[in-house]
N, C-alpha and C positions, 0 to 999 in steps of 0.2 A: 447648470449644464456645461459639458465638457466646450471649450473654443478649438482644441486641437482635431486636424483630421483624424478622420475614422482611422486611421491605416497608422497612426501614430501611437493610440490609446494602448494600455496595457492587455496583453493577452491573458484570459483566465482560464484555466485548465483546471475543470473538476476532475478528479483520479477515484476510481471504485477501487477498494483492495480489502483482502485479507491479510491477519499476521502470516496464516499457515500459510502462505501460498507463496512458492519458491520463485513462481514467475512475478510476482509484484515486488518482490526483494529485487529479481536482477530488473525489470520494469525502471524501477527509481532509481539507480543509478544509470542506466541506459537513457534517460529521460534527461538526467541531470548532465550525459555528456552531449544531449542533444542541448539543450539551452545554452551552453556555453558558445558551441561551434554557431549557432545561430544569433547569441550577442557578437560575435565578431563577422555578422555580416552587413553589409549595407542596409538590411532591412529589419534589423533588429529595434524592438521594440522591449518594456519591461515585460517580463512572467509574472504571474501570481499563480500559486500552485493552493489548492485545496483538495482533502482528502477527506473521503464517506467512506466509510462502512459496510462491508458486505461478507456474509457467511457461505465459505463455500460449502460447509458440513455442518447443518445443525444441527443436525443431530449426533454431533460428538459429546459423549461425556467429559464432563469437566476433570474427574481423573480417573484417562484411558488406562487402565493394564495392557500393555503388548508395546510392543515394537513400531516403527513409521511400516515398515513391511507389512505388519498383522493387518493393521488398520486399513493400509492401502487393498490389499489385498478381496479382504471381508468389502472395500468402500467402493471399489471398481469390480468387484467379483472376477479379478487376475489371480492368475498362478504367481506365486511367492516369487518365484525366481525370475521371473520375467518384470516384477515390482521390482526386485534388488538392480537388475539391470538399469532399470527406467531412472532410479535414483543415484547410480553410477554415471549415468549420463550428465544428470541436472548437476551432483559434485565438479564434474571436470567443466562443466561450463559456465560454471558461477567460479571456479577457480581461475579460469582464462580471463574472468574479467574482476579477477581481485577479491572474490568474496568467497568467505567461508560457509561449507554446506555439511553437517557431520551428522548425518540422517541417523548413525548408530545412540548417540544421545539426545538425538530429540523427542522431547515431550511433548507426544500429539493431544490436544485439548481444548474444550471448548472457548472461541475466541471473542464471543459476545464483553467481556467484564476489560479484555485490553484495548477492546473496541472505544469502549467507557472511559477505560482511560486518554484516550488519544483525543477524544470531544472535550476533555477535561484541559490536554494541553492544548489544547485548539483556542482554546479560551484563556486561556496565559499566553497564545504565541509565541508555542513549543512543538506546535503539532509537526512538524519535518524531523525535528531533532528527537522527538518520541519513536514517531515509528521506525526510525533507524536505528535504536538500541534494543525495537521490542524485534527486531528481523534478527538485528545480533545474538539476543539474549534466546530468541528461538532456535534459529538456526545452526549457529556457532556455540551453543554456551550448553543446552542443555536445558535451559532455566522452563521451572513451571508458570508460565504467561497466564495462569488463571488464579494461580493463588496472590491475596491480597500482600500480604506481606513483602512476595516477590516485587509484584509492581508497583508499589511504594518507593522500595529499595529501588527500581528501575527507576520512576518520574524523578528520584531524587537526584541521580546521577545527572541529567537534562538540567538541573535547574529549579523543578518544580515543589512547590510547599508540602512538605511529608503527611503534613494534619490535616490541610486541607483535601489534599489526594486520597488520602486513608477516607475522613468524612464525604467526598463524591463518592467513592466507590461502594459505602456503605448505605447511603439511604437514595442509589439510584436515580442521581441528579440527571446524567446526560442519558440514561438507558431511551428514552423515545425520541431524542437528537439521533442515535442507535439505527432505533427503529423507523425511523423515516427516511433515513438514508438510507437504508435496504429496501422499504418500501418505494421509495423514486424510483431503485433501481430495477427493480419488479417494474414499475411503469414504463420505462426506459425500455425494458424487454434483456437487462444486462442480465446475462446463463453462467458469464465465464468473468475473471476478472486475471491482468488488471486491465481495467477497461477507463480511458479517457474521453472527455467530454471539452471541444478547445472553442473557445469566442461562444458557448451556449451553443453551438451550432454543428459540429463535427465529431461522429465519433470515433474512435479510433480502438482496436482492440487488442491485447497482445506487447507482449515487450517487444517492442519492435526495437530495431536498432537504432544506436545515438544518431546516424546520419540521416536515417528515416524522418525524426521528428525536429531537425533540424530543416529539413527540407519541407514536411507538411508545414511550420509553422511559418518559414517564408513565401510558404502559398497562399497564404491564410492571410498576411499582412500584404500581400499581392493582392489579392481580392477584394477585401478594404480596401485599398487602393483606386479598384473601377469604379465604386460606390460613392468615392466621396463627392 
C-alpha cells in the first residue's frame, strides 16, 4: 500500500478513441499541452496515460470505394458540400495547432485490426508512439490503416517486432482486449469519443483545450487534497 498522500499519487487517465476520428488526433495533442502546463504547477503530480478502443463506424468496410465526402455524406445523411465545408473547417484547425489533415487522400476504413494493433503495442510499451503514427499515417499520408502489411510497416517504424506484429494481427491475439474496451465503453454509456476517464472517477468529453485539462486536473489533485 501506497505511504504517500492521496493528492500526491499519480494521476491515471483512461482515453476512448478512434483512429478515424479527427477529434482524438487534435484531442492528444491538446491533452499533451495540457500535462505539461500542469507539471509546471505547484500541484503537479505524474500522468499515466492509457488508451481503449472504440469504433465510431462499424460498420465501415474494410476497403471503402469513395471518398472521406462519399462516406460522410451516405454516414451522417448530409449534403456533399456542406460535408466538404465541415472538413475544410477540421483542415484549418488541426493546421492552427500543427497537424496535418488531407481528407482528399484519406482512406476511410474499417478500424477494428489497427485497434489490434495498438493493444499489441500497448503491450511492448509503444502504445502513445503507435497511435500517433496510425493518426499520421491516416490523416496526413493516405495510408490504408487496415491492411496488414501497412501496419507492420507502421509498428515497425515505433520500434515494434515485424514477426511478432504480423503473427498478432493474424491469429487475433488482442481482438477481445478490442472488444472489451468497446464493450466498458457501451457500459460507461461513451456515444462520442474522445472521451476521458481521470483518477477512475471524472469524465470528461471532447478535445477540450490544453488549458482546460490542465486546470481539470489541478482540481482533481485539489480534491485529493480535502480527502487525505
Amino acid at each position: 500500500m501506497s505511504t504517500q498522500p492521496a493528492a500526491a499519487e499519480p494521476l491515471k487517465i483512461d482515453i476512448w478513441s478512434d483512429i478515424a476520428c479527427p477529434w482524438c488526433y487534435l484531442g492528444k495533442h491538446r491533452l499533451a499541452a495540457g500535462i505539461e502546463a500542469f507539471a509546471a504547477t505547484d500541484a503537479a503530480v505524474p500522468v499515466e496515460i492509457e488508451y481503449h478502443s472504440f469504433e465510431l463506424a462499424p460498420d465501415t468496410p474494410v476497403d471503402f470505394e469513395g471518398s472521406e465526402i462519399d462516406f460522410l455524406a451516405h454516414h451522417k445523411g448530409l449534403p456533399a458540400a456542406q460535408v466538404e465545408q465541415m472538413l475544410g473547417q477540421m483542415t484549418a484547425t488541426a493546421a492552427a495547432e500543427g497537424l496535418t489533415m488531407d481528407f482528399a487522400r484519406l482512406r476511410h476504413t474499417k478500424t477494428l485490426r489497427a485497434h489490434e494493433l495498438l493493444h499489441a503495442a500497448k503491450a511492448a510499451g509503444r502504445q502513445a508512439e503507435m497511435l500517433e503514427r496510425l493518426f499520421e499515417a491516416y490523416f496526413a499520408q493516405g495510408e490504408h490503416v487496415a491492411d496488414v502489411d501497412t501496419l507492420v510497416r507502421l509498428a515497425t517504424e515505433v520500434g515494434l517486432d515485424a514477426d511478432e506484429v504480423r503473427a498478432a494481427l493474424a491469429d487475433g491475439r488482442h481482438a477481445d482486449a478490442v472488444a472489451a474496451d468497446i464493450e466498458q465503453a457501451r457500459t460507461f454509456g461513451i456515444t462520442g469519443v474522445p472521451f476521458y476517464v481521470v483518477d477512475g472517477r471524472y469524465g470528461i468529453s471532447g478535445a477540450q483545450p490544453g488549458e482546460a485539462f490542465a486546470q481539470i486536473l489541478g482540481q482533481i489533485v485539489a480534491e485529493r487534497a480535502t480527502t487525505d
